[in-house]
C-alpha distance (Angstrom), angle and dihedral (degrees) to the residues before:
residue distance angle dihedral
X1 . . .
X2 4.18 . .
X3 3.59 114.0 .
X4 3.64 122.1 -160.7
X5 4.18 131.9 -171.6
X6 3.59 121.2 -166.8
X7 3.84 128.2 -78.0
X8 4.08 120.3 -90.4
X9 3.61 85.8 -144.3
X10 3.69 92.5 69.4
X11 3.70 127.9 115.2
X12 3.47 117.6 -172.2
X13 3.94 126.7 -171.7
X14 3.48 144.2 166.0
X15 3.88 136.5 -124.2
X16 3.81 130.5 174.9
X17 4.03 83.7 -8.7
X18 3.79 96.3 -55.4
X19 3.51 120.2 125.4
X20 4.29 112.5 -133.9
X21 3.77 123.2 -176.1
X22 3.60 119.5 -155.0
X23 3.79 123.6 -166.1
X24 3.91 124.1 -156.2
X25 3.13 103.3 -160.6
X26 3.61 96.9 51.6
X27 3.52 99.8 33.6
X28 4.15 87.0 -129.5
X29 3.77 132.0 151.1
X30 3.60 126.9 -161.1
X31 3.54 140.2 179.4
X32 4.11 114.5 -143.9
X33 3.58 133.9 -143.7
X34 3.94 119.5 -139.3
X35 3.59 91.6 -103.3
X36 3.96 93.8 49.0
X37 3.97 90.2 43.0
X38 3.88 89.0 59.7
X39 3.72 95.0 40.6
X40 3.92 85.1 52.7
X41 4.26 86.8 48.4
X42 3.41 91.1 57.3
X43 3.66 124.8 94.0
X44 3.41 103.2 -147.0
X45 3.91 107.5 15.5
X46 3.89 117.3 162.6
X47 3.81 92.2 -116.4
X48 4.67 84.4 -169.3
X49 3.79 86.9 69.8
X50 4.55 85.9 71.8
X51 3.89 111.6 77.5
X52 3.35 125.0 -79.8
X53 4.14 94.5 -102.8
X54 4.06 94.7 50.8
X55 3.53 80.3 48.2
X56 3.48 110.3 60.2
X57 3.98 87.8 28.7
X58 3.65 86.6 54.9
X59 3.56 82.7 50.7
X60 3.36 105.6 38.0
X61 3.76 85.7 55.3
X62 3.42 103.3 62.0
X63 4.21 87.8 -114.1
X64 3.92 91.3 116.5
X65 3.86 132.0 18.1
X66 3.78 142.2 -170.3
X67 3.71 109.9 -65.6
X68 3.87 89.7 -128.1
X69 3.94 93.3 51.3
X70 3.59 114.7 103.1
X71 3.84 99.4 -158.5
X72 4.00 97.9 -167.7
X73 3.91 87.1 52.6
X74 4.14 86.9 46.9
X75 3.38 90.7 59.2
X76 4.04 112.0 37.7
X77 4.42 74.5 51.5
X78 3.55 87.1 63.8
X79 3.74 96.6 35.1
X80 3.68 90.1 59.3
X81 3.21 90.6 56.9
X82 3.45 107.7 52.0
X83 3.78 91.2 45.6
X84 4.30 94.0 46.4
X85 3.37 97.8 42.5
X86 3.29 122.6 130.7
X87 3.76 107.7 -161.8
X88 4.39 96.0 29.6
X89 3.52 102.5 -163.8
X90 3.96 83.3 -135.5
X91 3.61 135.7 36.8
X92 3.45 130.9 175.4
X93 4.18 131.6 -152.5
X94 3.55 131.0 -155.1
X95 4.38 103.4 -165.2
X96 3.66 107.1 -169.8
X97 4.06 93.6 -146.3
X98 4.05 95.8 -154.6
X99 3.88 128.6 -28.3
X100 3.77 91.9 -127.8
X101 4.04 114.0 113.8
X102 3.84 137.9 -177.9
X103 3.59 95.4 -147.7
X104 3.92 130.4 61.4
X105 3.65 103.3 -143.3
X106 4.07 105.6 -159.9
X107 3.84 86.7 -138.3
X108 3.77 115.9 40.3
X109 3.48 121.5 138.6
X110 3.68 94.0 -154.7
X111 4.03 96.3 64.0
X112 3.52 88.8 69.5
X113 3.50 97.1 54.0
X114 3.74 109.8 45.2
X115 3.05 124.6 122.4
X116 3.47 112.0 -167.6
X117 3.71 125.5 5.9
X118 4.11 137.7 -126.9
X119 3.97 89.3 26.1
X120 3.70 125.7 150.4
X121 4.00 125.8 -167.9
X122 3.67 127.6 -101.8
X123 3.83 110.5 -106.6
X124 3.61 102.1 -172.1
X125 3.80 93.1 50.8
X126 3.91 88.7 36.3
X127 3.95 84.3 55.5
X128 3.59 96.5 44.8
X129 3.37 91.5 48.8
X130 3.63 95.4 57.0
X131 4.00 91.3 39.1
X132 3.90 83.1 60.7
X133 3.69 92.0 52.1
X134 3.73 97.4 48.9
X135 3.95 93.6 43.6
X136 4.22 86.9 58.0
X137 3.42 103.4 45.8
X138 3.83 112.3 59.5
X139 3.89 92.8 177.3
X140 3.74 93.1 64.2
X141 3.66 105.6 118.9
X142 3.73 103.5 153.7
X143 3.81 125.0 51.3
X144 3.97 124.4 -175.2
X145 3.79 136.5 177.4
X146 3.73 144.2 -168.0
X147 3.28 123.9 -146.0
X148 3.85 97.9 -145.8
X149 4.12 139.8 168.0
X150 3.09 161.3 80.3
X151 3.52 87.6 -30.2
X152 4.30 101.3 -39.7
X153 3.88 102.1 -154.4
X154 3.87 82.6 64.3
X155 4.21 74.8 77.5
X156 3.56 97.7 27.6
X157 3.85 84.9 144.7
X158 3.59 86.7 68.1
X159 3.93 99.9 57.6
X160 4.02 78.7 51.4
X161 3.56 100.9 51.9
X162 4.04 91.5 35.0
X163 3.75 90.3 48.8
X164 3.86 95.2 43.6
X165 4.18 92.7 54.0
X166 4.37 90.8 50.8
X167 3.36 101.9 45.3
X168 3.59 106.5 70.4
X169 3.70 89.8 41.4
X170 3.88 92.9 46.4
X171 3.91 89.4 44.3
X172 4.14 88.5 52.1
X173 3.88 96.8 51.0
X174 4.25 89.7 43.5
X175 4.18 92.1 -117.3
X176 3.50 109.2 160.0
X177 3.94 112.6 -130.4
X178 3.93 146.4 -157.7
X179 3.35 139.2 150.3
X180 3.82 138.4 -169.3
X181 3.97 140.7 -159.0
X182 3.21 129.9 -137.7
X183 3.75 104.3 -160.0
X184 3.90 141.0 163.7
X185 4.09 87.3 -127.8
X186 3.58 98.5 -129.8
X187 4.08 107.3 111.1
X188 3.84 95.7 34.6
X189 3.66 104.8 142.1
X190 3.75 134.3 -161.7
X191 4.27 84.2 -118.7
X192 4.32 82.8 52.1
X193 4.08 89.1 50.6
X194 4.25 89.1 42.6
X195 3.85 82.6 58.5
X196 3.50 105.4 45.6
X197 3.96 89.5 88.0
X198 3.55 93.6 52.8
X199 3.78 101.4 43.5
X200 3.35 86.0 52.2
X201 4.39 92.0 -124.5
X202 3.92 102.7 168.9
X203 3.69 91.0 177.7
X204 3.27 160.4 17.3
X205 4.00 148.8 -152.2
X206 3.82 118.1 -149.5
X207 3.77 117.9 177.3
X208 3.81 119.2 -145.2
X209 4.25 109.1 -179.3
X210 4.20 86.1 -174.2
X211 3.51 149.0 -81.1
X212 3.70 123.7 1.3
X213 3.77 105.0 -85.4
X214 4.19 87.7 34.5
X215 4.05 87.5 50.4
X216 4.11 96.6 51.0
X217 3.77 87.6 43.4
X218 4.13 92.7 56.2
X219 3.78 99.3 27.8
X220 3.89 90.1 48.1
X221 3.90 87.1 -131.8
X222 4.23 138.1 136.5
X223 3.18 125.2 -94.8
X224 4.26 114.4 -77.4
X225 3.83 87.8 33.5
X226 4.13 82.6 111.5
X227 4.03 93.1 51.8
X228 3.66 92.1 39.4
X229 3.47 88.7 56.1
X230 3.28 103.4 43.2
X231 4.29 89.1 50.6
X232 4.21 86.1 52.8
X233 4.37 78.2 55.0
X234 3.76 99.7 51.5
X235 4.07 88.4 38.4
X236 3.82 90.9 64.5
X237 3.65 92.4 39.7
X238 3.71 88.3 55.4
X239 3.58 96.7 47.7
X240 4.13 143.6 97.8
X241 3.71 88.4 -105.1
X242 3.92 127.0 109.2
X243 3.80 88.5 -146.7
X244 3.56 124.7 132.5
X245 3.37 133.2 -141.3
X246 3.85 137.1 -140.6
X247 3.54 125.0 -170.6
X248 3.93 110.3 -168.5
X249 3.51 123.2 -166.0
X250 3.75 119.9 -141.6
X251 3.39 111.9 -154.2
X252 4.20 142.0 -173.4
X253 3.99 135.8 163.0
X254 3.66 90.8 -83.6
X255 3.77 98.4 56.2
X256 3.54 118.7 30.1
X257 3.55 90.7 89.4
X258 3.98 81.0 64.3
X259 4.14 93.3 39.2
X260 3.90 92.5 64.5
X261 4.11 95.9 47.4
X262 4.07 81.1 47.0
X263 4.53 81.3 56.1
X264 3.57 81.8 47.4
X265 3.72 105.2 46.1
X266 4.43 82.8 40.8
X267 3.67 91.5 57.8
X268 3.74 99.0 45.2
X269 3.89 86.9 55.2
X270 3.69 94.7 45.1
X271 3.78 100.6 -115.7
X272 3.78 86.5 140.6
X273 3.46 99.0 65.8
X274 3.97 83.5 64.4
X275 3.00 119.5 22.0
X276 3.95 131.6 56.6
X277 3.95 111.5 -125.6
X278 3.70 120.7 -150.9
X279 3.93 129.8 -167.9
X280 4.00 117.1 -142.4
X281 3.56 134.4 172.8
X282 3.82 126.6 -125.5
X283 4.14 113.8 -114.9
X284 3.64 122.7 -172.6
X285 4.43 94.3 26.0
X286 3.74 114.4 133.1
X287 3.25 102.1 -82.4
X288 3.65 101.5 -53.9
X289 3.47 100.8 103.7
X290 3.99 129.3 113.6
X291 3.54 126.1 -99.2
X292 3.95 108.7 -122.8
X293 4.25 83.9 -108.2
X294 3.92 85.4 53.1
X295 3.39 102.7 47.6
X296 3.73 99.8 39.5
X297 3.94 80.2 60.0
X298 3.60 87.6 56.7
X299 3.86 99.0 45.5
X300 4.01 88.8 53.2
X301 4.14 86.2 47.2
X302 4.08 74.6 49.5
X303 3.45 101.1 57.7
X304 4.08 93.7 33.3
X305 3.77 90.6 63.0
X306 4.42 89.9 47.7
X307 3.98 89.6 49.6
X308 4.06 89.1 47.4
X309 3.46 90.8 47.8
X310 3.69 93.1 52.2
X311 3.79 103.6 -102.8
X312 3.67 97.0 111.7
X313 4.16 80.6 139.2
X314 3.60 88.7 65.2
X315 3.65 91.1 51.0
X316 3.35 90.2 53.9
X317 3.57 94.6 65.0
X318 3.73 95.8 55.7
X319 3.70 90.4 73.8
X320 3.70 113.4 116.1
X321 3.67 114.7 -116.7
X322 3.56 118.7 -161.2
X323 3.58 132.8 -92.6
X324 3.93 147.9 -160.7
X325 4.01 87.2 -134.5
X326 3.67 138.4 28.3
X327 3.94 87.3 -127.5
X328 4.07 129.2 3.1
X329 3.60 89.7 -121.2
X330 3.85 91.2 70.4
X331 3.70 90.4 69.7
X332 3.74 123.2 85.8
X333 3.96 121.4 -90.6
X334 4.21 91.0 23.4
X335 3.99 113.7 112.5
X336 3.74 143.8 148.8
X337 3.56 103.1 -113.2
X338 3.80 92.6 -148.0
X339 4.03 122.9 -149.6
X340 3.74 94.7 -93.6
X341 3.63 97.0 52.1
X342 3.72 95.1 -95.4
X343 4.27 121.6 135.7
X344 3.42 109.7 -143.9
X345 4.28 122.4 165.3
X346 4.34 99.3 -128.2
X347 3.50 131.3 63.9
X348 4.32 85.4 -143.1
X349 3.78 80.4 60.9
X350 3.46 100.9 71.5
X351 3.93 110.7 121.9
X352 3.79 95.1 17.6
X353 3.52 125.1 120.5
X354 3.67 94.4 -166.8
X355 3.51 95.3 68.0
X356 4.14 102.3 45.0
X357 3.53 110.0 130.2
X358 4.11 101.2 175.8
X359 3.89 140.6 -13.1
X360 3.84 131.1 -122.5
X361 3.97 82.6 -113.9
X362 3.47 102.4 40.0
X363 4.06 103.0 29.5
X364 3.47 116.7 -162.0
X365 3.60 126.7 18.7
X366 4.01 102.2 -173.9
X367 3.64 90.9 -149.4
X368 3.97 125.3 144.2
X369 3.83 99.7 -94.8
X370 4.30 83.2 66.8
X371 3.78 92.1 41.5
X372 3.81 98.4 41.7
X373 4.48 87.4 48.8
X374 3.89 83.5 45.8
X375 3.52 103.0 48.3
X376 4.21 111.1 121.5
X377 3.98 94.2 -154.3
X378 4.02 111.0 156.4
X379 3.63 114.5 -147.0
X380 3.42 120.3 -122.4
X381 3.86 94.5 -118.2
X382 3.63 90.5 46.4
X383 3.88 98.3 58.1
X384 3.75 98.5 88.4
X385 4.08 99.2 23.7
X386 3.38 116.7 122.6
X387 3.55 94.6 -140.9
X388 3.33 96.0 65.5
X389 3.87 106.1 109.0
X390 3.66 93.4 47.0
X391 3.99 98.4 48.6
X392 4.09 98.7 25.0
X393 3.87 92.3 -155.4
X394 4.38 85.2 -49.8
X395 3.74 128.2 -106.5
X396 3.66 115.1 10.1
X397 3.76 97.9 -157.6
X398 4.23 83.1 45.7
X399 3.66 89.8 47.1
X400 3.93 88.2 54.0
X401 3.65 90.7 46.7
X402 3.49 92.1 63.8
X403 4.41 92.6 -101.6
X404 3.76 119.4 131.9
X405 3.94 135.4 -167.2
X406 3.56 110.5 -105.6
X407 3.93 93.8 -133.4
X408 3.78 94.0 -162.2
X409 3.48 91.7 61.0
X410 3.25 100.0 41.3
X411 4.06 91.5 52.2
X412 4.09 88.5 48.7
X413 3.82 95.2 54.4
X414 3.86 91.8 42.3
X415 3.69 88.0 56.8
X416 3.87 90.8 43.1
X417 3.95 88.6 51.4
X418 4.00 89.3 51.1
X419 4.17 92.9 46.9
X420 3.86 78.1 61.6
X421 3.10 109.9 54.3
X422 3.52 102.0 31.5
């Protein structure tokens, strides 16, 4: 007869004296009975004894599993090979379009690595590049890019011309494409909006750092950037297009204060219903940046002030769902294709020379800076956490800087999340 135990990617919690087990790696909720709290208690409970439909939902769920599976083994299995593969069935591609920007952001990373300013990429060898990739792996079946810079639509020509020279090919060979931009907002045009259908943009990432005089002081802008911005929002929200918008807010110590009149001011003019709004914290400021306790303090303050104002939906979404890698880039065939031509596996690497891992002429160069991003080693404290498929060890490039998750916290705030929405 099958035996089962219960899954090590559970987390169970109570609220108003009900018992609730969530499960990571399914991304499942359920509510318990007395008799299936105690059964899930028990060490060794003979799980055949419920009826056959809690049984298999159980199962089906991800809530129990075979007795002979050994679930952390499952998954670093499949991990391996998503990461090794040779011919990924999907691939993704930042292209960092130019490095030139119209704003002056007070913290971007990518200021202090530059290298050479006013630079724009290569399309043709960008193209080819990608061409190349396509042609050798016949298992590719989905294709995504981000439109990355500087500020991209400075070389919105080049998300044109790029897009123009894949599609056909893409279209012939049945690979399903999308891209995305990640894009200060500023120089969106009606002709950008016309074109979002037909270069196939599904999304895009705005940043907003606060209110008006908060926003020119981060973003380094003039004054009406803000309202400009904000117009370029509600015009792609208004149009034909399917796209999607995201409007992230970066915050620090010195404007958060700012960041929650900005949720304020953004649900009074109804950007909620359209738009998906994001919290983020500010890495790499002078000194005004949250500790991880802080800001996960902030993020649950966050998602308190969404569920009182109704959008418990949107809260919803911000539940981590679990994943083969800790980032996409990990896997094989994924790079930033940087301005100068250079692949490289982190957005923070763009402009550094230390962490170039191919070229669009060259491709790959197996050296130790792809290898040492790539490498699927477990640590030991995350080999029986039940958080594992949703955080996957956390950022790779903070991992190599030395940064770990702190797992306790992480657990708490999950848990604090759940009691919210449940």
């Amino acid at each position: 007869m099958e035996k089962y135990k219960t899954s090590i990617f559970n987390i169970p919690f109570d609220k108003e004296g009900i018992t609730y087990i969530y499960n990571t790696m399914s991304g499942s909720l359920i509510k318990l009975d007395d008799a299936s709290r105690d059964a899930f208690e028990q060490t060794d409970f003979d799980f055949t004894t419920f009826d056959s439909h809690l049984l298999e939902k159980l199962l089906c769920k991800g809530f129990i599993v075979k007795s002979h599976i050994d679930e952390m083994g499952m998954l670093y299995e499949k991990t391996n090979e998503a990461i090794y593969s040779s011919f990924p069935s999907a691939v993704s591609y930042t292209i960092v379009l130019t490095n030139k920007c119209n704003y002056t952001c007070k913290y971007c990373f990518e200021a202090k690595n530059k290298q050479s300013n006013n630079a724009t990429i290569d399309v043709d060898k960008t193209v080819s590049f990608i061409l190349k990739q396509i042609e050798h792996n016949k298992e590719l079946k989905y294709l995504r890019i981000t439109w990355f810079g500087g500020e991209p639509l400075i070389y919105e020509d080049g998300i044109d011309i790029i897009t123009g020279k894949l599609l056909p090919v893409l279209s012939e060979r049945r690979i399903k494409y999308t891209s995305s931009i990640i894009t200060n907002g500023y120089l969106i045009s009606d002709q950008f909006i016309d074109n979002l259908e037909k270069n196939q943009i599904s999304s895009i990432q705005i940043t907003l750092d606060g209110m008006p005089e908060v926003y020119a002081d981060y973003k380094g802008t003039a004054p009406g950037a803000f309202d400009r911005v904000l117009s370029n929002i509600k015009k792609i929200c208004t149009s034909k297009s399917s796209c999607s918008v995201g409007i992230r807010l970066n915050c620090d110590k010195d404007n958060i204060s700012s960041i929650f009149s900005l949720l304020d001011y953004l649900d009074a003019s109804g950007f909620f219903a359209n738009c998906n709004i994001n919290l983020a914290p500010i890495t790499g400021s002078d000194g005004s940046e949250f500790s991880d306790a802080e800001y996960e303090i902030i993020q649950l303050k966050f998602y308190s002030y969404l569920c009182d104002k109704g959008y418990k939906e949107l809260v919803k979404k911000k539940l981590k769902k679990s994943r083969l890698m800790s980032c996409g880039y990990v896997g094989s065939g994924s790079y930033i294709i940087d301005v100068d031509g250079t692949l490289k596996k982190c957005e923070r690497y763009v402009g550094m020379q230390d962490k170039v891992v191919g070229d669009v002429i060259l491709g790959r160069y197996y050296n130790s800076a792809e290898r040492e991003f790539q490498l699927n080693d477990i640590l030991d404290k995350c080999m029986s956490c039940s958080l594992y498929p949703i955080c996957r060890g956390g950022c790779k490039n903070s991992r190599l800087s030395g940064k770990e998750i702190d797992c306790h916290l992480q657990r708490d705030n999950l848990i604090k999340l759940l009691n919210m929405l449940v």
